[in-house]
C-alpha positions in Angstrom: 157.4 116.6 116.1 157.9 114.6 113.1 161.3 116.0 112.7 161.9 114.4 116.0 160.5 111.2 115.4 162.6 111.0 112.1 165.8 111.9 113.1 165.8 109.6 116.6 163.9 106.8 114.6 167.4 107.2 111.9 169.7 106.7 114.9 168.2 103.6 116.0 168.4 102.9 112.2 172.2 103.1 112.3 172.7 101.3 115.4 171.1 98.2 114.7 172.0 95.1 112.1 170.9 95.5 108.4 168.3 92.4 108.7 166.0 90.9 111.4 162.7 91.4 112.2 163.4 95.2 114.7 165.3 96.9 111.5 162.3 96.2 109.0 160.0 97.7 112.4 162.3 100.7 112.5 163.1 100.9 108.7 158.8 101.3 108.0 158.9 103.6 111.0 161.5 106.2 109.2 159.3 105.8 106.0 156.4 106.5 107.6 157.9 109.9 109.1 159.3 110.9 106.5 155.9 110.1 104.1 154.4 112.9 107.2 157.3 115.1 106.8 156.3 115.3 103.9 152.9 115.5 103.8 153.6 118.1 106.1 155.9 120.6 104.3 153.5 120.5 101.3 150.8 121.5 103.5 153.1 124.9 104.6 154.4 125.4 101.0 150.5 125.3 99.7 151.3 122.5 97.2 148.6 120.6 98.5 146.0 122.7 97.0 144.0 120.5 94.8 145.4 121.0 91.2 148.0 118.1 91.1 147.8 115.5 89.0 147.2 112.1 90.8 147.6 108.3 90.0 145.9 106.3 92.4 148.3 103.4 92.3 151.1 105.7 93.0 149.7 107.1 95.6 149.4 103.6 97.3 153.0 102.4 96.8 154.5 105.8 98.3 152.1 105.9 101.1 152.6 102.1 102.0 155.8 102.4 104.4 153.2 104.3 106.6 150.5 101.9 106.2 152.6 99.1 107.5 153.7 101.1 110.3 150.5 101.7 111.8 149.3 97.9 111.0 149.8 95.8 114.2 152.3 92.9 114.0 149.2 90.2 113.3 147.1 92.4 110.3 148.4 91.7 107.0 148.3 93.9 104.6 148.4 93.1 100.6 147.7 95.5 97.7 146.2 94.9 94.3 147.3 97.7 92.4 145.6 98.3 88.6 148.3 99.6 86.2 147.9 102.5 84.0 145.3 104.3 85.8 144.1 108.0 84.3 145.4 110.6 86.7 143.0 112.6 88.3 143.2 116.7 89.7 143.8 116.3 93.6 145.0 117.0 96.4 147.5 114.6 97.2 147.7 115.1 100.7 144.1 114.3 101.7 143.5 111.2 99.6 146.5 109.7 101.6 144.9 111.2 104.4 141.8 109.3 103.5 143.7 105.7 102.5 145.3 106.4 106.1 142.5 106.9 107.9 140.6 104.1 106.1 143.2 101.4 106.7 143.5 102.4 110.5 139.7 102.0 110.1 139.9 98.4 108.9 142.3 97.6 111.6 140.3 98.6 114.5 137.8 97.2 113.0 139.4 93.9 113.3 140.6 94.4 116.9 144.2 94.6 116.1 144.1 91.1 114.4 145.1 88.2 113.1 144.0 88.9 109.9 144.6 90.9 106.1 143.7 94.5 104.9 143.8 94.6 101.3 144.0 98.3 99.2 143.0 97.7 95.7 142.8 100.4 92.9 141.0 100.1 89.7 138.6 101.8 87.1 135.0 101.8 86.6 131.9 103.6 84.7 128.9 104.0 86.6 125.5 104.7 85.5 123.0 106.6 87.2 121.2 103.9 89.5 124.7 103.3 90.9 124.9 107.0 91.8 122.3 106.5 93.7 123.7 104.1 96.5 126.9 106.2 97.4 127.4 108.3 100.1 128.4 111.5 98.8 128.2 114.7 100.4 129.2 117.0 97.7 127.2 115.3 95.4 128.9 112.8 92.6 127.7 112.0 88.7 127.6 109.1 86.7 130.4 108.4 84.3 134.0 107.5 84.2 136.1 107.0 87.5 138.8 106.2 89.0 138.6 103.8 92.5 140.3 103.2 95.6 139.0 100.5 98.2 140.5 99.2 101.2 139.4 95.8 102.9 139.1 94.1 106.2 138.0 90.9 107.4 136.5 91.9 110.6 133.2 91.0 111.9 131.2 93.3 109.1 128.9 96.3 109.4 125.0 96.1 109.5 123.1 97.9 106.7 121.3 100.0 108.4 124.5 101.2 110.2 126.5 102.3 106.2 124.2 105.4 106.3 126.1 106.7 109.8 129.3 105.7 108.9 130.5 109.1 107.9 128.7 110.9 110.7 131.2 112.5 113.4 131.5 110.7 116.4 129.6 107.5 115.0 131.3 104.0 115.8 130.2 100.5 115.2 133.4 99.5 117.4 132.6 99.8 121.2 136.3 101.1 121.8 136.7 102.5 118.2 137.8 106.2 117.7 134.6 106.6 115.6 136.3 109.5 113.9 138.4 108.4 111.0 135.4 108.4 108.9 134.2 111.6 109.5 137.4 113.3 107.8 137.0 110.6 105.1 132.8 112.3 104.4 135.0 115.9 103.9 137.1 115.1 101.9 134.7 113.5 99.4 132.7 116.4 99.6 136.1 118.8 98.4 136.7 116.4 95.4 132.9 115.6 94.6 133.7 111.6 95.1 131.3 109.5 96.9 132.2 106.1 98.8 130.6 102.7 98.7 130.6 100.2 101.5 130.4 96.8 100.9 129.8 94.7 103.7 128.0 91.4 105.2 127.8 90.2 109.1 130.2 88.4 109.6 132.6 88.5 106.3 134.2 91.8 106.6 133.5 95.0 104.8 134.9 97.3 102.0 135.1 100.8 101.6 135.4 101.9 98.1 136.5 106.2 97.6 135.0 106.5 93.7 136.5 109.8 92.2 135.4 111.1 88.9 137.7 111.8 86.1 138.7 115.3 85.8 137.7 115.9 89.8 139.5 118.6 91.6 139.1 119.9 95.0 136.1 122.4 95.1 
């Protein structure tokens, strides 16, 4: 399938003008299929099986051709990458599942726009009171870690909704899939990462994927 989708998406390539607005449509559309060709073959070949080394940052810039291809025309999207992260022992192919899945999360939540997703990466230590407050099904500890967070501006989440989030089938969005989250609560529980959301009524919301230094898959 994604074969397919690659090779016609590279003839429309070839058939249409090196600038305008259709060839940078078409041009994220063959970076998106090849980022799941990809994805895909290393999922075959076993690569993807947790003991990689992985820079958060770099994971963003080679996954964003895909991320803008399954943004809507009106959502923005803007990054604030930190530089010189630690790498970390993942699998690559499900934290760009996750950033995926979060940012098609953000969008919906939004109703398809106008407005801005931003994916920031940074660092942080956190102490045991933090610890407390995450959602983290495979259990997380206090100390040094590496972050990813992706943020929308839609109408917000109620608090006593953050809790569900990550509960199969759960949706704050009448028409949302209310699944993307759901594969996000597994994979934190493979690398022992926990998530943090971040939101007000109103003002948006912010999903933060905390993974410790030194994680690997379980």
């Amino acid at each position: 399938m994604q074969t397919c989708i690659l090779g016609n998406a590279q003839i429309l390539q070839r058939e249409l003008p090196d600038t305008g607005f259709v060839r940078e449509r078409v041009d994220s559309l063959v970076g998106a299929a090849r980022i799941a060709t990809e994805l895909i073959r290393q999922l075959g070949d076993g690569a993807s099986d947790g003991d990689e080394l992985v820079e958060l940052s770099d994971l963003v810039r080679r996954a964003e051709p895909l991320l803008r291809a399954v943004l809507p025309e009106e959502v923005e999207l803007r990054f604030r990458l930190a530089r010189g992260l630690p790498p970390i022992l993942a699998s690559f192919e499900a934290l760009s599942r996750a950033l995926l899945e979060l940012v098609v999360n953000a969008s919906e939540a939004m109703a398809g726009g106008p407005g801005c997703v931003e994916v920031e990466t940074g660092h942080a230590v956190l102490d045991a009171s933090e610890v407390e407050h995450l959602i983290a099904p495979g259990g997380i500890t206090a100390g040094p870690h590496v972050w990813l967070e992706v943020r929308d501006e839609g109408p917000g989440v109620e608090s006593d909704a953050s809790d569900r989030l990550c509960e199969r089938g759960f949706s704050t969005k009448g028409g949302g899939r209310g699944h993307g989250l759901s594969e996000v609560r597994e994979i934190l529980a493979d690398h022992r990462a926990g998530l943090r959301v971040s939101s007000r009524l109103g003002e948006g919301a912010a999903f933060q994927i905390l993974l410790p230094l030194g994680s690997a898959t379980a």
